[in-house]
C-alpha positions as CSV (number, residue, x, y, z in Angstrom):
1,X,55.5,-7.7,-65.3
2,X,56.9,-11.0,-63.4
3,X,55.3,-14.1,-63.1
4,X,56.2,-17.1,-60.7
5,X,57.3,-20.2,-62.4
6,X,55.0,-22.9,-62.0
7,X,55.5,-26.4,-63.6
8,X,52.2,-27.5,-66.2
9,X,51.8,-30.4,-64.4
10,X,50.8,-28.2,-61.4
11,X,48.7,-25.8,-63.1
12,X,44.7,-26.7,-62.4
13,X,42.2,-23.5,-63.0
14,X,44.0,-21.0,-61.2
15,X,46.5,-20.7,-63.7
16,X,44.4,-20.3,-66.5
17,X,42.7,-16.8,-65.8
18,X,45.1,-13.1,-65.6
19,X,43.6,-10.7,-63.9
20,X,43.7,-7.3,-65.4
21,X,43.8,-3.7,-62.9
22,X,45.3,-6.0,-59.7
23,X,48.4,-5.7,-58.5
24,X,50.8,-6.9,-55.6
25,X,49.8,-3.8,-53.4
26,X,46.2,-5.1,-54.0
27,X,46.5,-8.4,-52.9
28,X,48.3,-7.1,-50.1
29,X,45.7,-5.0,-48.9
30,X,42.7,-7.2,-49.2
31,X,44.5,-9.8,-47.4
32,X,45.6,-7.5,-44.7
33,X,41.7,-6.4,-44.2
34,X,40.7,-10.5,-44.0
35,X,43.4,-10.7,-41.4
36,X,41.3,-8.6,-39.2
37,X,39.2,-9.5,-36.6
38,X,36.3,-6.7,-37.3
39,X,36.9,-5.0,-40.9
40,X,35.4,-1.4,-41.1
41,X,32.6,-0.4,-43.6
42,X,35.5,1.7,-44.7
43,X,37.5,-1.1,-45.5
44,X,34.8,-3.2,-47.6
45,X,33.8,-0.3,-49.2
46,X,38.1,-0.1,-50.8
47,X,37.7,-3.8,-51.1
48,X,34.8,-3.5,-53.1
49,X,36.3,-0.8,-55.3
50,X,39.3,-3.2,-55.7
51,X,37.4,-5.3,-56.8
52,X,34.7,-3.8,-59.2
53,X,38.2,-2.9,-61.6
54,X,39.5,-6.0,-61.9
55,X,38.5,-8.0,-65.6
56,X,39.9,-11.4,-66.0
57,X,41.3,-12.9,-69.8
58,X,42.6,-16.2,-70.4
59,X,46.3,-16.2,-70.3
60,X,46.8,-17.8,-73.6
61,X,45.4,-14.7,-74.5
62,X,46.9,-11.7,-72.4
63,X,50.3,-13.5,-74.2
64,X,49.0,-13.5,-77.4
65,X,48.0,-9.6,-77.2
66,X,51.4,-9.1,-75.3
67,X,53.3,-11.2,-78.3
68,X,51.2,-9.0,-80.9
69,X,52.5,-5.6,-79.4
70,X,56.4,-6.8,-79.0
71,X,56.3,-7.6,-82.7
72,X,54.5,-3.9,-83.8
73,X,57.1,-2.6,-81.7
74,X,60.1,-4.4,-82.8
């Protein structure tokens, strides 16, 4: 997994929350659907699928569990 750099002094609430089950391809697609002028029923009906399984966890915590599991596996 990759994350961008961003400074602390940047962060606000944004940066605070992972989202688990969303991916680059994803973002992608919801934002290409927002782009258009008149999306389809089709289209918010994958959005919403998207959507329904995403769950969000605090970062400090999605690093904790990922620090855990190095260390079992190590």
């Amino acid at each position: 997994m990759k994350f961008d750099y961003v400074p602390k002094e940047q962060w606000d609430d944004e940066y605070n929350m992972f989202l688990e089950n969303f991916s680059e391809e994803d973002k992608s697609f919801i934002e290409n659907i927002s782009e258009k002028e008149q999306p389809t029923d089709e289209d918010i009906l994958l959005i919403d699928k998207i959507l329904d399984d995403i769950s969000t966890t605090t970062v400090t915590a999605k690093i904790r569990n990922w620090i855990i599991k190095s260390k079992r596996y190590s």
